[in-house]
Backbone bond lengths (Angstrom), bond angles and torsions (degrees), N, CA, C in turn:
res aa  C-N    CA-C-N  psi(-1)  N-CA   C-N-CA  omega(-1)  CA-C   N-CA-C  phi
1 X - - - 1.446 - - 1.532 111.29 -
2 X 1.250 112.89 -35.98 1.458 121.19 -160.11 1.931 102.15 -75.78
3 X 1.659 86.82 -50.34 2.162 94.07 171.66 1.842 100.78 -59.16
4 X 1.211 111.85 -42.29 1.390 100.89 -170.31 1.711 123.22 -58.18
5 X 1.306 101.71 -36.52 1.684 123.35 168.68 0.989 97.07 -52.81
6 X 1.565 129.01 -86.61 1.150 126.77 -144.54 1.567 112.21 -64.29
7 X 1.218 119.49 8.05 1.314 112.14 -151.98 1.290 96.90 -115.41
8 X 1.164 111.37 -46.34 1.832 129.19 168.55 1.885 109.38 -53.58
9 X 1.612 104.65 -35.39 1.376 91.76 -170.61 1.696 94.03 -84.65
10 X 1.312 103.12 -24.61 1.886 97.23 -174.38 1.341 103.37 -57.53
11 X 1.421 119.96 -46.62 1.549 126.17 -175.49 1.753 112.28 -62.57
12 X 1.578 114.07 -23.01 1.456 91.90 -174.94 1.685 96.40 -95.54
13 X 0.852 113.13 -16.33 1.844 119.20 -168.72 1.787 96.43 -72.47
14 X 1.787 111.38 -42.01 1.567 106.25 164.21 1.516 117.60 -40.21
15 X 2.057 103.25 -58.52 1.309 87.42 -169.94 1.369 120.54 -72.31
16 X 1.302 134.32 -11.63 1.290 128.56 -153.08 1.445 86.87 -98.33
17 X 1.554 146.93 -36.38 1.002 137.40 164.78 1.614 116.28 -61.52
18 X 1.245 140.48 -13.11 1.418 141.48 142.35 1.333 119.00 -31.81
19 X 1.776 97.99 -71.36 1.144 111.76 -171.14 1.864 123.31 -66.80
20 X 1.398 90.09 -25.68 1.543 97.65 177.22 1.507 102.34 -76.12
21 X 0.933 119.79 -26.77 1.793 124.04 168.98 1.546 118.52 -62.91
22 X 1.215 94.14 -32.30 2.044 113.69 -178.48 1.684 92.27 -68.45
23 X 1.579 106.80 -43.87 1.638 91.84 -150.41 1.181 115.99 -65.05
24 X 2.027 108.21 -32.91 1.373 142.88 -166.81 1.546 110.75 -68.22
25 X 1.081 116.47 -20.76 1.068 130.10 -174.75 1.587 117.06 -87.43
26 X 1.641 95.55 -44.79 1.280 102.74 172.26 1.539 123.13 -83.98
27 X 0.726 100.44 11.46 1.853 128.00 -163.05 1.486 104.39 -102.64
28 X 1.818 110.11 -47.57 1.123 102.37 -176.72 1.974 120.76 -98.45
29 X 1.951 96.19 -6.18 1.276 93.78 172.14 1.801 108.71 -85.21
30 X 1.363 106.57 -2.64 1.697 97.74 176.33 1.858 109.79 -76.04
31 X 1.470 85.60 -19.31 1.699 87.63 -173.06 1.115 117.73 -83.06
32 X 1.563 113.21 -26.92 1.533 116.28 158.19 1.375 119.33 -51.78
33 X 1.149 92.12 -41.69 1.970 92.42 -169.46 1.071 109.92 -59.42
34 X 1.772 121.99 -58.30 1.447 136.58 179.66 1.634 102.49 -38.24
35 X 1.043 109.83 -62.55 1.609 124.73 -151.63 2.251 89.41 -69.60
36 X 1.302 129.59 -42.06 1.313 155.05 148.84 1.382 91.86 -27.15
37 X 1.251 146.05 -85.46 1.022 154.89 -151.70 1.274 108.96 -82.26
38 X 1.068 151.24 -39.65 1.305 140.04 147.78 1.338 144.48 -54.06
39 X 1.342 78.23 9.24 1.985 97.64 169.64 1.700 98.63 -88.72
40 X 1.943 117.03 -14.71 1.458 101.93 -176.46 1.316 107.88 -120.74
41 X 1.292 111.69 9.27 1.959 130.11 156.43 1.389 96.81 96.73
42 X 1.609 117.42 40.09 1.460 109.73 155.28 1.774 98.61 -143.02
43 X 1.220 91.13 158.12 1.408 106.97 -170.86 1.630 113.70 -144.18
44 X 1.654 130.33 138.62 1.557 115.18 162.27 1.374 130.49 -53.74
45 X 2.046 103.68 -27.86 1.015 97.30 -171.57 1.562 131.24 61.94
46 X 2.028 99.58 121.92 1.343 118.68 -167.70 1.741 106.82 93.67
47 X 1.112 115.99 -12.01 1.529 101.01 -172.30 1.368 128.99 -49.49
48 X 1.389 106.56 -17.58 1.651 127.97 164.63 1.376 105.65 -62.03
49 X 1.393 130.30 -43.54 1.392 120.33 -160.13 1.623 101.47 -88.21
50 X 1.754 108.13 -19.07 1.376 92.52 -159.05 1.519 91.19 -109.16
51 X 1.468 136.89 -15.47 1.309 124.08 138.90 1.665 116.93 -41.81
52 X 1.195 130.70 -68.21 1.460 120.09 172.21 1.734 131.33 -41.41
53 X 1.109 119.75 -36.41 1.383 139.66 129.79 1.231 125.62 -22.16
54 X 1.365 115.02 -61.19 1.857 124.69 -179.33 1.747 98.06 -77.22
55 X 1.028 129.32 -39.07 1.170 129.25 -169.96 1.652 125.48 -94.85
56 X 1.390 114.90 5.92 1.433 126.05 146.76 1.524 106.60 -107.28
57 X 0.965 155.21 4.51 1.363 158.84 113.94 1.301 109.33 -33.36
58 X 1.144 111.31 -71.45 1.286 114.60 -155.04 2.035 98.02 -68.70
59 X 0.808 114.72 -37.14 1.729 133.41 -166.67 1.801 90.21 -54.69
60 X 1.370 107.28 -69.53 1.461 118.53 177.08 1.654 116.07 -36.01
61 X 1.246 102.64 -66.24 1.713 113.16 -171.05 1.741 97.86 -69.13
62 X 1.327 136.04 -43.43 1.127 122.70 146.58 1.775 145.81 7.37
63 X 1.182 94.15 -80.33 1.243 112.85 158.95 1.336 142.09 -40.00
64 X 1.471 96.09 -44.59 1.853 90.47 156.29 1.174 127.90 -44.61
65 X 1.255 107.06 -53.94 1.729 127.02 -159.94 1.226 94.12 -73.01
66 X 0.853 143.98 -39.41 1.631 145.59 163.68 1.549 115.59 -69.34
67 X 0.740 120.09 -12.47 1.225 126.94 128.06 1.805 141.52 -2.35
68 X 1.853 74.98 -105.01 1.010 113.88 -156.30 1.855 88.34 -91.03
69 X 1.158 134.05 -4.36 1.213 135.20 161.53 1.763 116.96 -90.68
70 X 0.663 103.70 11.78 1.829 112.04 -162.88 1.593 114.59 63.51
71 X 1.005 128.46 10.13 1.317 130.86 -165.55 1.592 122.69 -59.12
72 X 1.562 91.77 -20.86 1.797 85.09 -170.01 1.540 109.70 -90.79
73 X 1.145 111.03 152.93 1.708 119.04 179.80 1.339 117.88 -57.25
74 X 1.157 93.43 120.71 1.626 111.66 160.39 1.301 121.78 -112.11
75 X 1.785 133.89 138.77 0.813 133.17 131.59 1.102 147.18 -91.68
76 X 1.357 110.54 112.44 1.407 125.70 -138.65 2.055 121.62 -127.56
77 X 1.696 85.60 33.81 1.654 94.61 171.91 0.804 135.24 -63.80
78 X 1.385 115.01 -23.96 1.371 123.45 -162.99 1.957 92.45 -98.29
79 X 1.350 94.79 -40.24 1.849 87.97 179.70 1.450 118.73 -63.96
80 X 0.956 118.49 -19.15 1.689 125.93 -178.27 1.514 91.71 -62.35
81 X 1.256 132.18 -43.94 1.483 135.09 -154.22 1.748 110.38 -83.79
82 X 1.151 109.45 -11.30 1.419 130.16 -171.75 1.492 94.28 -105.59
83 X 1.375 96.69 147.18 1.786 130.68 175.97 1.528 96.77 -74.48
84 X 1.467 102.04 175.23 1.979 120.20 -179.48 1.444 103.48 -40.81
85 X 1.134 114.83 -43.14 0.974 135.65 -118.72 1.930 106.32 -99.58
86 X 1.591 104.42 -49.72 1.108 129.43 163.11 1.631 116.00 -61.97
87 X 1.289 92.67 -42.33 1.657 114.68 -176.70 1.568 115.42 -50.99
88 X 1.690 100.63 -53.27 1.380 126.20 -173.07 1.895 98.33 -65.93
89 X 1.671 110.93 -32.47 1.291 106.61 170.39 1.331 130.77 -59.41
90 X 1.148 101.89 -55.14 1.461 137.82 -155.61 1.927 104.42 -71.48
91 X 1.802 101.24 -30.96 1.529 97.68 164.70 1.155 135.12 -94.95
92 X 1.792 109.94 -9.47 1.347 99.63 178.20 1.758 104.18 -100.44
93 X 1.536 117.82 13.22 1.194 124.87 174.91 1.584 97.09 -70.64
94 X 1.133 125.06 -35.45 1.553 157.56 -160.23 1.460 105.03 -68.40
95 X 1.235 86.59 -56.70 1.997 97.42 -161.84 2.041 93.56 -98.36
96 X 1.226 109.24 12.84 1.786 86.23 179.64 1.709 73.06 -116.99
97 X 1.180 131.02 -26.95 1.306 117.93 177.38 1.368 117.82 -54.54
98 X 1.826 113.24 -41.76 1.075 137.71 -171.95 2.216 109.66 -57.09
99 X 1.468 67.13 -56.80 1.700 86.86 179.33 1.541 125.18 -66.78
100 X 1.471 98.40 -20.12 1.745 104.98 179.27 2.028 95.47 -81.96
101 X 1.205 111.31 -40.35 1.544 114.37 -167.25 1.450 94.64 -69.01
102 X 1.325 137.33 -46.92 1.356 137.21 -169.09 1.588 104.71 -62.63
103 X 1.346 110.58 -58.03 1.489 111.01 178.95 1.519 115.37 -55.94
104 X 1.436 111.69 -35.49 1.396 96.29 -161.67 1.717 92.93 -73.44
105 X 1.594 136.13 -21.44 1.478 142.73 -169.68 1.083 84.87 -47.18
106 X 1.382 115.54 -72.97 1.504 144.28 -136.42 1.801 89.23 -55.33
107 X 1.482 110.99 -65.45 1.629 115.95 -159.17 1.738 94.23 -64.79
108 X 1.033 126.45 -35.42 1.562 123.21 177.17 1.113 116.55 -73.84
109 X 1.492 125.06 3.50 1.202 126.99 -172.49 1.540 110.82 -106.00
110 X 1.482 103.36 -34.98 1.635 101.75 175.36 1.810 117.65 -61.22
111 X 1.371 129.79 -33.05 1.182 132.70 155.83 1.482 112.89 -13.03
112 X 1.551 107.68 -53.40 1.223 105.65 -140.94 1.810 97.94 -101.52
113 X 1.211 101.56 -7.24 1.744 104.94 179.45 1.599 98.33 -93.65
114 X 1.492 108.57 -37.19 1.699 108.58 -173.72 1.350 93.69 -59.13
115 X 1.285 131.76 -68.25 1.303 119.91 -157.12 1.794 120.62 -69.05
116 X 1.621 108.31 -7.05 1.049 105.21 166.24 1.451 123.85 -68.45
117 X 1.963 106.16 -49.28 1.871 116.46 159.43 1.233 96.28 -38.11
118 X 1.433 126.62 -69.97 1.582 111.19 -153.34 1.414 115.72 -61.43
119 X 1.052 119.51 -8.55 1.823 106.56 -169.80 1.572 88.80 -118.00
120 X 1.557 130.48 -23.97 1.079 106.12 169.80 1.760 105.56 94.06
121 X 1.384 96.44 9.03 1.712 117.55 177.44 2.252 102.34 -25.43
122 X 1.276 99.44 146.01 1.588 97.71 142.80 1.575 94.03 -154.04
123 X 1.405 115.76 -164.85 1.230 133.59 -159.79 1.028 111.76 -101.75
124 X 1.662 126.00 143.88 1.131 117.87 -145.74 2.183 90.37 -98.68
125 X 0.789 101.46 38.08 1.735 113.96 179.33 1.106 130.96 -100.71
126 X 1.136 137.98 -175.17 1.800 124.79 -177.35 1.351 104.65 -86.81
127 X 1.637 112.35 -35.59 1.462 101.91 159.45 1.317 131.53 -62.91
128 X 1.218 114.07 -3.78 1.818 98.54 -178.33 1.296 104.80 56.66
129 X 1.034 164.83 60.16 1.518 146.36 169.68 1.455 95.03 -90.22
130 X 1.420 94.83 133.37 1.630 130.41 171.44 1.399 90.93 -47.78
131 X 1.457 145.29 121.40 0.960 143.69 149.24 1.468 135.63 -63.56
132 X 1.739 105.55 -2.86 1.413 104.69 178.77 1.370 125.03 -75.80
133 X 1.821 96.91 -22.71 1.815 138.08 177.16 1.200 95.50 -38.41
134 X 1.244 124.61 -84.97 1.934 134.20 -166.65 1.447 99.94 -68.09
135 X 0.773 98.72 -42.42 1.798 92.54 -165.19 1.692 122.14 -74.53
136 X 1.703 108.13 1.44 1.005 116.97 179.19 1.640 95.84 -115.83
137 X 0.786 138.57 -39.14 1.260 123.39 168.81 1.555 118.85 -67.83
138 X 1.387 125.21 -11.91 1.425 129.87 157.85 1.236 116.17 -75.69
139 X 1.705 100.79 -38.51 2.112 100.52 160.06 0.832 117.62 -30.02
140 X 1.590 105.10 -83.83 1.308 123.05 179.08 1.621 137.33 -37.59
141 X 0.940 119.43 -33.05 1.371 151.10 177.24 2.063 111.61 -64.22
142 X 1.842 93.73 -38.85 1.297 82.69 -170.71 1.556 98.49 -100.18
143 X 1.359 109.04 -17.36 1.750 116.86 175.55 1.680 98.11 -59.91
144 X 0.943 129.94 -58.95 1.628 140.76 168.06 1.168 96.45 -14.06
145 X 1.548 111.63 -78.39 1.567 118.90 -166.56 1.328 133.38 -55.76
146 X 1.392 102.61 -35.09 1.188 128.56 155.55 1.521 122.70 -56.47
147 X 1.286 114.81 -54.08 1.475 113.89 164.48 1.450 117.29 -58.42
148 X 1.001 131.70 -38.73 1.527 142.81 -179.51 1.777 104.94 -69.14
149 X 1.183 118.70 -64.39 1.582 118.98 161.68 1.686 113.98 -29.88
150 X 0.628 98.24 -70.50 1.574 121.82 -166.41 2.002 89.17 -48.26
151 X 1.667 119.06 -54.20 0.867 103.67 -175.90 1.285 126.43 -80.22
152 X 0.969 131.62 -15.58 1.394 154.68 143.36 1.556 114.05 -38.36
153 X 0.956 115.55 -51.98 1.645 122.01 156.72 1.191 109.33 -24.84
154 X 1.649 104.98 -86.79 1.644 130.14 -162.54 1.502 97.17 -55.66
155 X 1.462 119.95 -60.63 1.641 111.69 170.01 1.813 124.42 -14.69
156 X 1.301 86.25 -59.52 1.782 85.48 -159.29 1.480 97.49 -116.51
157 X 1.411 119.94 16.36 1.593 109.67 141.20 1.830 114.96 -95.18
158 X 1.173 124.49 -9.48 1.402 124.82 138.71 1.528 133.67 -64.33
159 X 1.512 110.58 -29.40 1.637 122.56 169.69 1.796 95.45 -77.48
160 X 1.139 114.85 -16.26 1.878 103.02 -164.19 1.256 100.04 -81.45
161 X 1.459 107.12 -58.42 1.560 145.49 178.26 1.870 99.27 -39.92
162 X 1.355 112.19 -33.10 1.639 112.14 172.04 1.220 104.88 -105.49
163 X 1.349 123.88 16.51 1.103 118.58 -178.96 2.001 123.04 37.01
164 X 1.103 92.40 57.63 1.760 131.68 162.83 1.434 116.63 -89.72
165 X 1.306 104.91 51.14 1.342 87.22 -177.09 1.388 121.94 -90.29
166 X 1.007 138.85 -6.24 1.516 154.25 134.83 1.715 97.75 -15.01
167 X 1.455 104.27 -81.90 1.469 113.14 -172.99 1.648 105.08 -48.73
168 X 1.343 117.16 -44.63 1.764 115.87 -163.47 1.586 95.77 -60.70
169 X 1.348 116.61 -16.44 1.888 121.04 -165.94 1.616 80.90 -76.50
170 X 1.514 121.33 -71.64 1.078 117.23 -133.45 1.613 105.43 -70.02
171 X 1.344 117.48 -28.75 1.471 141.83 178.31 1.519 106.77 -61.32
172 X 1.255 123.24 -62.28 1.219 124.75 -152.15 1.747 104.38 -134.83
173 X 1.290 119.95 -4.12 1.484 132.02 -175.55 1.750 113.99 -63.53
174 X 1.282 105.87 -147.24 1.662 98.63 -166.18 1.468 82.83 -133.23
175 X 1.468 115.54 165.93 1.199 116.13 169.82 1.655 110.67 -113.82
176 X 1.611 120.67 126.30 1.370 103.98 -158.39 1.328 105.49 -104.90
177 X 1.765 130.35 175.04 1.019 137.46 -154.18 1.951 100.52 -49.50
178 X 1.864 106.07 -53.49 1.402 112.75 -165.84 1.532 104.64 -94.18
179 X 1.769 118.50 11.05 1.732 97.99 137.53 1.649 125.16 -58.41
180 X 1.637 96.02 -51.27 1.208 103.16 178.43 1.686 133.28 -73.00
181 X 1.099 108.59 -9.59 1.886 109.59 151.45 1.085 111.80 -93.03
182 X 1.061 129.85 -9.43 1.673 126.80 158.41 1.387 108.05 -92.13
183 X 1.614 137.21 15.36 1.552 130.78 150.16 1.775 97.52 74.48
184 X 1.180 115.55 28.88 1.392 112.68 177.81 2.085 107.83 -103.22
């Protein structure tokens, strides 16, 4: 059950990191164009706001996948000095820390979209953009992470709890200089 989880969330955090790659992409060939087009004195206009937009979106939903790849920084001196065993401690001390800071984003974050629905916010720009637009996909994005933490938690405090600590490395561990010259 536990390989099956992790494997399903690795696979949706792939796609959503795809797709957040699709958007970025398209995000940054609109900005070419705009910026292209104003060499002949027309422009779509706003591509700044709606690049800034794509890119706290995109930042949020991010994070999983980094995640769920080991990607995010650790400092981890003191764990090098520790056995399997300590190790297997010492990261999911890491990732429930991780997961309490993400959640609490996430719950402080709806405040700030509710009160945008409620007032009916837009942008103070020529586009007007509905402000609930970005700011709900940045919701969303950090609730994600948060959901993903959280499961990641329960994972490898059941791998600890069986004393898996092998697995809690590979799940929730660090990736070290000679994983990565060895392409791992």
């Amino acid at each position: 059950m536990i390989t099956q989880t992790l494997a399903a969330l690795r696979r949706i955090n792939h796609v959503l990191a795809v797709a957040t790659g699709v958007v970025l992409l398209v995000t940054a060939g609109f900005v070419i164009l705009d910026i292209t087009l104003r060499q002949f004195a027309l422009s779509f206009g706003g591509s700044d706001e709606i690049s800034g937009y794509v890119m706290a979106g995109l930042a949020s939903w991010g994070l999983s996948y980094a995640l769920t790849e080991l990607a995010h920084v650790r400092i981890d001196l003191i764990r090098l000095q520790l056995r399997q065993g300590g190790r297997a401690l010492m990261d999911l001390f890491a990732m429930t820390v991780m997961a309490g800071t993400v959640t609490l984003i996430a719950m402080k974050s709806w405040p700030v979209l509710e009160k945008t629905l409620t007032r009916g916010s837009r942008a103070n720009t020529p586009l007007e953009t509905p402000l609930w637009i970005p700011q709900a996909v940045w919701f969303s994005g950090w609730v994600w992470f948060a959901v993903s933490s959280c499961i990641l938690v329960l994972l490898a405090a059941i791998l600890l709890f069986r004393r898996d600590f092998a697995g809690v490395d590979r799940m929730i561990g660090t990736v070290s200089e000679a994983d990565l010259e060895a392409g791992k």
